[in-house]
Phi, psi and omega in degrees: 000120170265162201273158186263161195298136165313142182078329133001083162230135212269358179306317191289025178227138187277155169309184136194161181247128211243095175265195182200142187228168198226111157250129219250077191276149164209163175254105186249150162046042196062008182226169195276141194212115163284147172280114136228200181219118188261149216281147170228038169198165195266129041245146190093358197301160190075322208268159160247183210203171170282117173343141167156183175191210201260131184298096173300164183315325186245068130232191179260194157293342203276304158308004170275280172354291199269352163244030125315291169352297211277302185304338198236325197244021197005075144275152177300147166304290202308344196248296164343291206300336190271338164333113159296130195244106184233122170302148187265275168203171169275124195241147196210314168000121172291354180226012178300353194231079187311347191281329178153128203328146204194098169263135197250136211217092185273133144286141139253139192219117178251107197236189168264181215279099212269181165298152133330131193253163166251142178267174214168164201059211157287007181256141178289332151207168173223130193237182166232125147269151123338132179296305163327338183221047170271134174287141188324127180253176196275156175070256154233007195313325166326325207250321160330291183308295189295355163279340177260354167261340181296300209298312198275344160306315181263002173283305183325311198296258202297005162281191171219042150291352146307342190291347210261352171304306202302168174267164187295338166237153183202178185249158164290318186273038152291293176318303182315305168318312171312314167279333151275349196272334191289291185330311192090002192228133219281041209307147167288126176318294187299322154320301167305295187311318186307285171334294205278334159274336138289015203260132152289140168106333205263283179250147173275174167240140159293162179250169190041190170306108059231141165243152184240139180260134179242118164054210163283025186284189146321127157336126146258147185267158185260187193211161193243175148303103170314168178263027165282160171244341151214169231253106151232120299344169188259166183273057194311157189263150171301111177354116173094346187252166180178132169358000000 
């Protein structure tokens, strides 16, 4: 433990306080869908806000994320701790919390298709919305979410972080889903499927049964993640269009 510096006094500083928020994407029935909560104490109760609270003192920001998480959307501990977690930014605006300077440390939690979440803690509840028909959010949650969509759109280019929306075996055109559905934009099948199986690295193919049938199509085979992190060449979105 280190000791504080002689002559040090923290009274000569205004407080502030450090929460950590989440914003918590997945893709259900094709379209993108965020976790939120609507909050069930003030300030702001009844509105929904992005999952998250305040860091105590002896933990970090990160473990604050998962069990706010766990605790305000009861997903099981066990499912939460397996969440890829990526900071987002930091938010500092002096005046985003009415309650008192409040610096915020946002996560994106990028998962496949989770349980039905419950509310807990302070929210009173908690859903996955469609994104398109998320409602004005408490705080500054607004400008989060769209910095965490912002962010995974142009992660999706140079990355293999589509994999992680996915279920642990998948079809391409699951994978395929995943980039339209974040993108917002239609990909040519045959193209894609080229890109992604000539990519090193991107995907594995399983071997044998099990194959998943989509719709009247053919069996398709699945595939796993590969062991890349990232996309050479990268998997660019169509020119002029975005998310």
């Amino acid at each position: 433990m280190t000791t504080r510096p002689e002559g040090y006094d923290p009274r000569a500083f205004e407080p502030f306080a450090v929460t950590a928020d989440l914003a918590v994407l997945t893709v259900r029935g094709g379209r993108l869908h965020v976790l939120l909560v609507q909050r069930g104490q003030e300030p702001y109760a009844g509105a929904w806000a992005l999952p998250g609270g305040f860091v105590l003192p002896r933990e970090s920001a990160g473990t604050a994320a998962r069990r706010e998480l766990a605790e305000e959307t009861g997903l099981p501990e066990a499912v939460v701790a397996g969440l890829h977690l990526e900071q987002l930014r930091t938010y500092t605006e002096p005046d985003r919390d009415p309650r008192m300077r409040v610096v915020s440390v946002a996560y994106t939690a990028l998962v496949p298709d989770l349980p039905e979440p419950r509310g807990g803690g302070d929210a009173a509840e908690a859903r996955w919305l469609p994104y398109d028909e998320v409602p004005a959010l408490a705080f500054d949650h607004d400008l989060i979410l769209a910095d965490a969509r912002e962010r995974v759109g142009a992660k999706l280019e140079y990355t293999c972080l589509a994999t992680a929306f996915c279920p642990p075996e998948f079809t391409l055109g699951e994978l395929r889903e995943v980039y339209e559905t974040v993108w917002g934009v239609p990909l040519d099948r045959p193209n894609f499927r080229r890109k992604v199986l000539t990519t090193p690295g991107f995907v594995e193919a399983v071997e044998g049964p099990p194959r998943r049938t989509g719709g009247r199509g053919k069996p398709a085979a699945l595939y796993r993640a590969g062991g890349a992190t990232a996309l050479h060449p990268p998997l660019l979105r169509p020119e002029g269009r975005s998310a």
